[in-house]
C-alpha positions as CSV (number, residue, x, y, z in Angstrom):
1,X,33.5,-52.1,-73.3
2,X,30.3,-53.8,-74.4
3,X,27.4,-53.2,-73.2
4,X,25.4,-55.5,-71.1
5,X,21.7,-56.1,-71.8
6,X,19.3,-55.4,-69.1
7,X,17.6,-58.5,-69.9
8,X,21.2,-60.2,-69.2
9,X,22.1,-58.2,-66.0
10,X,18.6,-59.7,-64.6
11,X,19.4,-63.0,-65.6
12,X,22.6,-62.6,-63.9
13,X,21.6,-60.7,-61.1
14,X,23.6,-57.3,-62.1
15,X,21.5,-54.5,-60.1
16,X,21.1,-50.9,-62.1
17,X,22.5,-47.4,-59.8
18,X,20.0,-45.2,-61.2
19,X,17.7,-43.4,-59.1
20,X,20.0,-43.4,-56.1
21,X,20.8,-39.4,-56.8
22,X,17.5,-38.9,-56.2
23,X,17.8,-40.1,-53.4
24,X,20.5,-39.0,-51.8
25,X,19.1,-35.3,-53.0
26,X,16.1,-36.1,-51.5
27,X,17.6,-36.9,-47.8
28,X,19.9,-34.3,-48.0
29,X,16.7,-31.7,-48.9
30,X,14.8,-32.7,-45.6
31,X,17.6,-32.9,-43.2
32,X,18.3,-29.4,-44.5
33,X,14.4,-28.3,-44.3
34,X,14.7,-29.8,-40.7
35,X,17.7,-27.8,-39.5
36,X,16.4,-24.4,-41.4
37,X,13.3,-25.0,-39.4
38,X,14.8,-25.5,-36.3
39,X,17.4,-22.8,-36.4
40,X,14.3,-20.8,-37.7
41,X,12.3,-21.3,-34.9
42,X,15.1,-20.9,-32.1
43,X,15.7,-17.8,-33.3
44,X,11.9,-16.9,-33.2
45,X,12.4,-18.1,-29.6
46,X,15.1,-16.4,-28.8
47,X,14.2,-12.9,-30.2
48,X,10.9,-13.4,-28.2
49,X,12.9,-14.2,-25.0
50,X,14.8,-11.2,-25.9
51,X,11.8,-8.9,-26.6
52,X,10.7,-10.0,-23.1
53,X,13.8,-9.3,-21.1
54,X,13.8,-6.1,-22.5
55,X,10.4,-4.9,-22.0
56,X,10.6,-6.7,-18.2
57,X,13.9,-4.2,-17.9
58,X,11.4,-1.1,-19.5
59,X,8.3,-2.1,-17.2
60,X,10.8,-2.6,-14.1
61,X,12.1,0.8,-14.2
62,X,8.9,2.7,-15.2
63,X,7.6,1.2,-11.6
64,X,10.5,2.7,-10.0
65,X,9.7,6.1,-11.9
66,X,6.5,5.8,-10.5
67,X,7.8,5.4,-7.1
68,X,10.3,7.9,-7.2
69,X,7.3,10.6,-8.4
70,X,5.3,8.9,-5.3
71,X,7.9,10.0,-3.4
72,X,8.2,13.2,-4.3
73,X,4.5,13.9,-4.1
74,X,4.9,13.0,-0.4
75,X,7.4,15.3,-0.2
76,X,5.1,17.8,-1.1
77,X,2.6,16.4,1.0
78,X,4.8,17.0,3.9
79,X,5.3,20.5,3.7
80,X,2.1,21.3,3.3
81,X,1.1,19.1,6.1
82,X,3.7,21.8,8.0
83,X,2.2,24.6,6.5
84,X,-1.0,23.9,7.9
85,X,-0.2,23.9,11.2
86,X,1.7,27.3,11.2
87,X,-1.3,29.1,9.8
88,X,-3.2,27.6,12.7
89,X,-0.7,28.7,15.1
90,X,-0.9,32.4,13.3
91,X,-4.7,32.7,12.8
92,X,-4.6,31.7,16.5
93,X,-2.2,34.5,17.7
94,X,-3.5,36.8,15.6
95,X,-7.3,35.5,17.3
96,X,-5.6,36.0,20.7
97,X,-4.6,39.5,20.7
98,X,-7.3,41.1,18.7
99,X,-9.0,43.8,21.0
100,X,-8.5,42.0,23.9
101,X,-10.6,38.9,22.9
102,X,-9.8,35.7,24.9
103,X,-6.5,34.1,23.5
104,X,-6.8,30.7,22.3
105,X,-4.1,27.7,23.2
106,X,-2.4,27.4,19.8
107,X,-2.6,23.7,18.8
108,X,1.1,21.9,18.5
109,X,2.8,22.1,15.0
110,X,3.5,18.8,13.3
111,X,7.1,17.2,14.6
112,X,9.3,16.4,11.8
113,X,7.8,13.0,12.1
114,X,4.3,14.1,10.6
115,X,2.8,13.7,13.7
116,X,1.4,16.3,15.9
117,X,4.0,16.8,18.9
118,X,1.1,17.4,21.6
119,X,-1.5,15.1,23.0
120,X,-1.4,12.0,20.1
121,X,-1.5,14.5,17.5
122,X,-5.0,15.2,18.6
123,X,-4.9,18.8,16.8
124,X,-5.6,19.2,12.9
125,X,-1.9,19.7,12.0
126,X,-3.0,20.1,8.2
127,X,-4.8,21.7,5.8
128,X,-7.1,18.7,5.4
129,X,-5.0,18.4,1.9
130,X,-4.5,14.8,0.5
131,X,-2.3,15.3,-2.3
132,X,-1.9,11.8,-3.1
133,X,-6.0,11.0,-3.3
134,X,-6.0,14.6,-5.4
135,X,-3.0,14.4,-8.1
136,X,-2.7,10.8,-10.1
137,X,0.9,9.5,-10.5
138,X,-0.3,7.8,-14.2
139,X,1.9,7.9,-17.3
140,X,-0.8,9.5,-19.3
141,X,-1.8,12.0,-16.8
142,X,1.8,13.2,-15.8
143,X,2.5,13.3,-19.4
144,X,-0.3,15.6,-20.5
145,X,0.4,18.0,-17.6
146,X,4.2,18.3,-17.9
147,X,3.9,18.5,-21.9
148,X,1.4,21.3,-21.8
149,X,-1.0,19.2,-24.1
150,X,-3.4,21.8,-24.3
151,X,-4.3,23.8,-27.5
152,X,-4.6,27.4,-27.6
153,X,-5.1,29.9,-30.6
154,X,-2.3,30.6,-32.7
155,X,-0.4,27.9,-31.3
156,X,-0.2,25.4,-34.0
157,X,1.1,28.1,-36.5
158,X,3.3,29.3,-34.1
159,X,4.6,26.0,-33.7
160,X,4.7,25.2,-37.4
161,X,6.9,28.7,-37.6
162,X,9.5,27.2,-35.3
163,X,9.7,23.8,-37.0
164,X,10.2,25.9,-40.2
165,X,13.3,27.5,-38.4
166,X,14.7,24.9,-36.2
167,X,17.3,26.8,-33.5
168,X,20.9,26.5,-34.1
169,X,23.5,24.4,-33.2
170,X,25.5,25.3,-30.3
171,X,28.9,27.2,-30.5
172,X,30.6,23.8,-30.0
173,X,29.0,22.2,-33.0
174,X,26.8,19.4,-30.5
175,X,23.8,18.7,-31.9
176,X,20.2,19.8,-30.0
177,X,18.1,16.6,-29.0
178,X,15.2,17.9,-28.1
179,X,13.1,14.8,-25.8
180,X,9.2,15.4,-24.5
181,X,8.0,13.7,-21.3
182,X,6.4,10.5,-22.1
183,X,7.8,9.8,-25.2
184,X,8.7,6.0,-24.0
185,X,7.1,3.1,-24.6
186,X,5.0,1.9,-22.1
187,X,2.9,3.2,-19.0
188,X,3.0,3.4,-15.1
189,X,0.8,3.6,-12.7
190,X,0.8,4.2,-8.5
191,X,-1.5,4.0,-5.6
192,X,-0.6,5.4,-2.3
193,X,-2.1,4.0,0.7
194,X,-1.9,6.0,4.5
195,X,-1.1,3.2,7.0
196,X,-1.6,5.2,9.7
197,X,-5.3,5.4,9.0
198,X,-5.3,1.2,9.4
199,X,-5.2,-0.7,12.8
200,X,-1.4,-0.9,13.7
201,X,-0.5,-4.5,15.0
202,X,2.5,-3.2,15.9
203,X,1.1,-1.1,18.8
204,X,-0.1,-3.9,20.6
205,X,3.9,-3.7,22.4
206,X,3.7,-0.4,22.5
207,X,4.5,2.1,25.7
208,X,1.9,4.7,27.7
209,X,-1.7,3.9,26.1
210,X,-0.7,2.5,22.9
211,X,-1.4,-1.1,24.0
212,X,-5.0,-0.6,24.7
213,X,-5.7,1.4,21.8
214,X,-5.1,-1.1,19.5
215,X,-7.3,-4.1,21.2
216,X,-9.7,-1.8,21.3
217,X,-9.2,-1.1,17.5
218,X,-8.7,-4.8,17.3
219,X,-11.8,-5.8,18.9
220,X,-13.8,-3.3,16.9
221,X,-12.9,-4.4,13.7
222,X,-13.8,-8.2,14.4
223,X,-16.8,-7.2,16.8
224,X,-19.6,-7.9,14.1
225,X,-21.4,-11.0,14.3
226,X,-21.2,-12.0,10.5
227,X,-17.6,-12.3,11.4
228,X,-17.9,-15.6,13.7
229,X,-17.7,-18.0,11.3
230,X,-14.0,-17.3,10.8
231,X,-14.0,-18.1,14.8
232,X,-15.9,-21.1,15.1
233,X,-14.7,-23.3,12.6
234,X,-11.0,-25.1,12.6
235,X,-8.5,-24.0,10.3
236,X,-6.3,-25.7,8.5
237,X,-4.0,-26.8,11.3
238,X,-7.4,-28.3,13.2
239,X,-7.1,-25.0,15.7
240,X,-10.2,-23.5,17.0
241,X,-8.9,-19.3,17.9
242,X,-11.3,-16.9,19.6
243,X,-11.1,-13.4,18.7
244,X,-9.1,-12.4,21.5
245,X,-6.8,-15.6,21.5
246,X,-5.5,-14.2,17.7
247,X,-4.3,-10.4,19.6
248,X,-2.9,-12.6,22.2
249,X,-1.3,-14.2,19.9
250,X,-0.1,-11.4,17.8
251,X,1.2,-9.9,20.9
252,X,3.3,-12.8,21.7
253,X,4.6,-12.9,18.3
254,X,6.6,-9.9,18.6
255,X,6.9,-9.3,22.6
256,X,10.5,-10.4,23.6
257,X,9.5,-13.1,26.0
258,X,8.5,-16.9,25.8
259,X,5.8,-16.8,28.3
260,X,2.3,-16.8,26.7
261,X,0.3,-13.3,27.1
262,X,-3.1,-12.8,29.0
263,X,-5.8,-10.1,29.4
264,X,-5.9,-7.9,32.6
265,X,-9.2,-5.6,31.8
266,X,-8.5,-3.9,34.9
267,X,-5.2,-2.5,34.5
268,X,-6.5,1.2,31.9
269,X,-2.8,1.8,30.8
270,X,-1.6,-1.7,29.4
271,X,-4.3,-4.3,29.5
272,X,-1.5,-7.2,28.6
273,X,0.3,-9.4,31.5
274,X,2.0,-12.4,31.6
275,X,0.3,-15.5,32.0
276,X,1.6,-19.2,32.8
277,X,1.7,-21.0,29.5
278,X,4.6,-21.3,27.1
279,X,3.4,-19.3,24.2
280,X,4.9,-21.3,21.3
281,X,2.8,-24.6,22.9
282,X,0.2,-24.0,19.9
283,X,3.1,-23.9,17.3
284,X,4.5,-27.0,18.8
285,X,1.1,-29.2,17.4
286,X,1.4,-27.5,13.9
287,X,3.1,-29.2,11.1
288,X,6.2,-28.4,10.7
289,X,6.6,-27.1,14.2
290,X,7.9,-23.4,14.5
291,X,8.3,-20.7,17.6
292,X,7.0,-17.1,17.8
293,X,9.6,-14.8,16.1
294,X,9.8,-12.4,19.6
295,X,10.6,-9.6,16.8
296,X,8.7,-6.9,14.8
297,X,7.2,-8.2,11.8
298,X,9.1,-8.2,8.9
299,X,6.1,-7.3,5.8
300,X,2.0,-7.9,6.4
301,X,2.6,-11.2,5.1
302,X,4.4,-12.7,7.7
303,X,1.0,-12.6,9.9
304,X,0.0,-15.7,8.4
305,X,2.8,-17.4,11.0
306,X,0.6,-16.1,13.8
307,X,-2.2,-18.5,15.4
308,X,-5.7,-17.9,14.0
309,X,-4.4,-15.4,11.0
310,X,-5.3,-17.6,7.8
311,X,-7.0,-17.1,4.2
312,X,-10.8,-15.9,5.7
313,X,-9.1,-13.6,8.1
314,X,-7.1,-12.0,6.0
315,X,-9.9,-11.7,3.5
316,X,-11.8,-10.3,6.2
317,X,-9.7,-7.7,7.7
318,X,-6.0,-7.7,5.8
319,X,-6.7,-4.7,4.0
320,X,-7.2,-2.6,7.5
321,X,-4.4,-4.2,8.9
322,X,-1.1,-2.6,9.3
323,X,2.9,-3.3,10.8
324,X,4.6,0.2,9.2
325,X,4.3,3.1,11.3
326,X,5.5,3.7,14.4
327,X,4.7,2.0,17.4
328,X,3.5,4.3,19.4
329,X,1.6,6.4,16.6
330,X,-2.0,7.0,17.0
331,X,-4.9,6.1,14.5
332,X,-5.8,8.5,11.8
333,X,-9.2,8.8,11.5
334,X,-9.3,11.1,8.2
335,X,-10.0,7.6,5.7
336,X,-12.1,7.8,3.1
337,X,-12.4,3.8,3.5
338,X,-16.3,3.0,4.7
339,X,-15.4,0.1,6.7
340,X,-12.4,1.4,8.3
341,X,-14.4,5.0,9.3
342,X,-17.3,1.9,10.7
343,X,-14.4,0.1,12.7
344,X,-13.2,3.8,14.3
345,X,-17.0,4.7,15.2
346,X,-17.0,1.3,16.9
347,X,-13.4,1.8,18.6
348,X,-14.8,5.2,19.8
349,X,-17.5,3.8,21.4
350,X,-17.8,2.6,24.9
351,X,-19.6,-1.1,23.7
352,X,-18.2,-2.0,20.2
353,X,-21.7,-4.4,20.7
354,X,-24.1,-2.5,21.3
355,X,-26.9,-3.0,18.9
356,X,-27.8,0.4,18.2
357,X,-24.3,0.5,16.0
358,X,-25.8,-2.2,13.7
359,X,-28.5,0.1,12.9
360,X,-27.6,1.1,9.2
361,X,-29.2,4.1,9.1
362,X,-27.6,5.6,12.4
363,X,-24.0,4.7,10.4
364,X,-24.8,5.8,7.2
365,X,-26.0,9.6,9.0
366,X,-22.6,9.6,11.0
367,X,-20.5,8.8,7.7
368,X,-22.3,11.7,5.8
369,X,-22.1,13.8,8.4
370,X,-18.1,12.7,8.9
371,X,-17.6,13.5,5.1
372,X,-19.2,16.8,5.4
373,X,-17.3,18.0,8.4
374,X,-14.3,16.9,6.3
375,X,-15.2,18.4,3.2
376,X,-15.9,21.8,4.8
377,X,-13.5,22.4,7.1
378,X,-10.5,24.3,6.1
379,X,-7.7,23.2,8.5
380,X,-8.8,19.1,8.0
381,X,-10.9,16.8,10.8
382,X,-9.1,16.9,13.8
383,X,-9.8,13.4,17.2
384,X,-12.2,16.3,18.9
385,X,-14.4,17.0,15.4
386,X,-14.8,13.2,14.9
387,X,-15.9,12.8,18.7
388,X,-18.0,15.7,18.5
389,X,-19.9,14.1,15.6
390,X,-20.3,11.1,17.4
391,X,-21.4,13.0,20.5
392,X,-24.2,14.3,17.8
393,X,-25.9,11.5,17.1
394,X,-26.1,9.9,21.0
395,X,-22.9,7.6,20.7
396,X,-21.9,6.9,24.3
397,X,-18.0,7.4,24.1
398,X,-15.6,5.2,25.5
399,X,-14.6,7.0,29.0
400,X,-10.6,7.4,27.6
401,X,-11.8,9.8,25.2
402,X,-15.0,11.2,26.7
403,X,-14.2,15.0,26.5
404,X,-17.3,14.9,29.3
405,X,-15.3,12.9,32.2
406,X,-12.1,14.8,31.2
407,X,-11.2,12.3,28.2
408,X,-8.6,12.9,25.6
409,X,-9.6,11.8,21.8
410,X,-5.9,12.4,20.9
411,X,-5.2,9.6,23.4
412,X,-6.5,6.8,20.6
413,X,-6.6,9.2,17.1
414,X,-5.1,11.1,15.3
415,X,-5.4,13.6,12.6
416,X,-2.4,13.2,10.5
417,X,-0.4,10.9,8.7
418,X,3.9,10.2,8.4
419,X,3.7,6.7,6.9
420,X,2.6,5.3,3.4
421,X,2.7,2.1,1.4
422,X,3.1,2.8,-2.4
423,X,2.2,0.3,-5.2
424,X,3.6,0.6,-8.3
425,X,2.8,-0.9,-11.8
426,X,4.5,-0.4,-15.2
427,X,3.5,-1.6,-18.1
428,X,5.4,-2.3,-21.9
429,X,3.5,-4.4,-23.9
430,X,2.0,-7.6,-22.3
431,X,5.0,-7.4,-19.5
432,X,3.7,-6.1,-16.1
433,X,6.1,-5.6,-13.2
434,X,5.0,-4.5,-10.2
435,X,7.0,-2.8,-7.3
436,X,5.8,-2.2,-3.7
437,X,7.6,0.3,-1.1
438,X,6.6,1.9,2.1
439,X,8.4,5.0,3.1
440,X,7.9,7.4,6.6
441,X,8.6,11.1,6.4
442,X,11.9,12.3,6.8
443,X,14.1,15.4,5.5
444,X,14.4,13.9,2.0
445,X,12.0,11.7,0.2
446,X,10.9,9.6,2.7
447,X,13.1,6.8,4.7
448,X,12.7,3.5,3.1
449,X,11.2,0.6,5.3
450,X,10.2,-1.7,2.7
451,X,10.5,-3.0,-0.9
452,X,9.1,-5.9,-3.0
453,X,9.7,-6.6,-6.5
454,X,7.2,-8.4,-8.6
C-alpha cells in the first residue's frame, strides 16, 4: 500500500486519527474521577448517617438508664419518707408513757400515696431527707461510686498480683468477661423535680378545700405588680385577660361543663360557680377557632390552649406551675426554689398585697429563717413550723390556716411529696437525646403518668 503524503492528504482533504486515544483516555479518566468521587463521598455520607443513628440509639438508652436509676432513687426515697414517720410515731409513744408525762397525739404515718393520711398531710411524715437534691444520678458520679475509684495502700500491687494470676476458667470451659460500670461510651445525666412543691392547676376542680387553695396559690404567685404588664397588653390573638379571667379560664378548661365559670368570694369551701356565658365564646374569635377540652390536661404544654396563657406568662410563672399530682394533694412547702418559698409566704398570708410583703428585707429574714428551721430539724418542716415562722416575724395569716382562730395549716400545705418529673439527658459524642417522665409513688418504681422523647 503506498503511502500517502501529508502534504497530499491536505490537498485532498484526507483528515489524520492521531490524538483521538488521547482523548478518549482522557474522557474516560474524568468520568471515572467523577464516579470514584461520588461513590467516595456517599459513602462518607452514609457512614456519618450511620455513626449518628448509632450514637442517637447509645444516647437514647443512656437517658433511659438515667431514668430507670431516677426511679429507683425514689424508690428509696419512699421508704425512707415511711421510715420517718414511724420513728415519730415511736419517739412519740415512747414520749407518752415515760413517768407519766403528758402523752402526745402521734402525727399520721405517710399513706402509700406519700402523703400524710391525716389533716392534708399537715404532719412532718419524713426525715426532712431529699435524696434526689443529695445523691447525683451522673455517669461520672455513679461510675466512680459503684467502681470503688478510690486508692488505698497496697492496692495497686495487690491489683497488679491478680492481673499476674488471672482466675480460672470455669468447669464448663466459658470464658470470664469481666465488665466495670461505666465502661460505655458516652454520659447521662438527670434532674428530678417535686411537683408537689409547684401550684397544682389541676386542683382548681378539686373536692373539700382544694379549690380555694389553689386561687389563692394562683393569685399569690401573679399578685406582684412587676407582673401587670403581662395583663394589660393584648396578646397575640388581640385578647386583653385579667389575672383572675386566666384561673377562670383554666378552670373551665378542664371542668366537665360548657357554661363559663365565675367567682363567688363568699362561698369559704369552693369559691367557683357557674355563671351565664358560654365559656368557649373567647375561643370562638380566635383563629382557627377551638373549644375548651372539659378534660385534665394532658402535659404543661397544653396550657398554652387556655385564654391568657402565652410566651410572657409562661416565662413568668411556667416553671411553678404544675398538672401531675393529684387533685386533691396539698402544696409542699419544703422547696428550696426562692420564688416559689415567696409565692407560699404570700399564699399564707391573709392580703397577698399588702405592702409590707414587698419589703425585701422582711422576705429575705423569713427565707433564712425557713432554711434554718429546715436545716436543723431532724424529722423535716412540717405546715405548723412554716406558719409558726411566719407568725414570727408579724405575718397576719390567712384565717383557714390561722392556728389562733382554730385554723388548720395542713388545710393548704403540706410537708411531703408522692409525685416527680424526671429529665433525662444522654450524651455520645455530639448526639444529645433527651427523655422526660413523671412518675407518682406506688409499690414498685413509681406509676408512670408521662413520657416525652426528644
Amino acid at each position: 500500500m503506498r503511502k500517502v503524503s501529508p502534504k497530499f492528504a491536505r490537498s485532498t482533504g484526507i483528515r489524520s486519527n492521531r490524538g483521538v486515544a488521547l482523548i478518549l483516555v482522557l474522557t474516560t479518566i474524568a468520568i471515572l474521577t467523577s464516579i470514584g468521587v461520588d461513590f467516595s463521598y456517599s459513602t462518607r455520607v452514609s457512614l456519618r448517617l450511620a455513626e449518628t443513628a448509632r450514637d442517637e440509639m447509645r444516647a437514647y438508652y443512656l437517658a433511659r438508664s438515667a431514668v430507670n436509676l431516677s426511679r429507683l432513687l425514689l424508690h428509696f426515697q419512699k421508704q425512707v419518707d415511711g421510715l420517718g414517720g414511724q420513728l415519730t410515731a415511736g419517739l412519740q409513744t415512747a414520749l407518752g408513757g415515760n413517768g407519766g408525762s403528758p402523752a402526745i397525739t402521734p402525727k399520721p404515718l405517710p399513706s402509700p400515696g406519700g402523703m400524710s393520711s391525716g389533716a392534708g398531710g399537715a404532719g412532718a411524715a419524713s426525715l426532712g431527707i431529699r435524696l434526689w437534691e443529695i445523691l447525683p444520678i451522673d455517669s461520672n458520679a455513679m461510675g466512680a461510686v459503684l467502681t470503688g475509684a478510690t486508692s488505698i495502700p497496697g492496692a495497686d500491687s495487690a491489683a497488679a498480683t491478680e492481673k499476674e494470676a488471672p482466675a480460672p476458667p470455669p468447669p464448663g470451659g466459658a470464658p470470664v468477661v469481666e465488665h466495670s460500670f461505666g465502661a460505655f461510651d458516652g454520659s447521662y445525666h438527670a434532674k428530678v423535680v417535686d411537683e408537689n412543691s409547684r401550684i397544682n392547676v389541676v386542683g382548681l376542680n378539686g373536692l373539700t378545700g382544694s379549690p380555694l387553695s389553689s386561687l389563692i396559690q394562683l393569685r399569690a404567685m401573679m399578685a406582684d405588680p412587676k407582673y401587670d404588664f403581662i395583663f394589660d397588653d393584648e396578646d397575640a390573638n388581640h385578647d386583653r385577660v385579667r389575672r383572675d379571667d386566666v384561673i377562670l379560664a383554666m378552670k373551665d378548661w378542664i371542668d366537665i361543663d360548657e357554661t363559663a365559670s365565675g367567682l363567688d368570694p363568699t362561698n369559704t369551701s369552693n369559691p367557683f360557680v357557674n355563671a351565664f356565658s358560654d365559656e368557649n365564646s373567647a375561643y370562638d374569635r380566635y383563629t382557627p377557632r377551638y373549644k375548651a377540652k372539659n378534660a385534665n390536661f394532658d402535659s404543661l404544654d397544653e396550657l398554652y390552649m387556655v385564654r391568657g396563657v402565652n410566651d410572657r406568662f409562661m416565662a413568668a410563672f411556667g416553671d411553678r406551675l404544675t398538672i401531675w399530682p393529684d387533685v386533691n394533694s396539698h402544696l409542699n412547702i419544703n422547696t428550696n426554689d426562692p420564688m416559689q418559698m415567696i409565692t407560699n409566704i404570700l399564699t399564707a398570708a391573709k392580703n397577698p398585697n399588702d405592702p409590707s410583703l414587698r419589703d425585701p428585707r422582711l422576705l429575705q429574714t423569713i427565707l433564712q429563717e425557713i432554711q434554718l428551721r429546715k436545716m436543723f430539724s431532724f424529722f423535716g418542716m412540717s405546715a405548723q413550723d412554716f406558719v409558726s415562722v411566719l407568725q414570727a416575724n408579724g405575718i397576719q395569716l390567712n384565717p383557714r390556716i390561722d392556728p389562733k382562730i382554730n385554723g388548720d395549716p395542713g388545710s393548704m400545705f403540706g410537708s411531703t411529696s408522692d409525685t416527680f418529673r424526671i429529665t433525662a439527658t444522654g450524651k455520645v459524642g455530639r448526639v444529645e437525646k433527651t427523655v422526660t417522665a413523671v412518675i407518682r409513688y406506688d409499690d414498685l418504681l413509681g406509676k408512670l403518668l408521662y413520657w416525652k422523647e426528644e
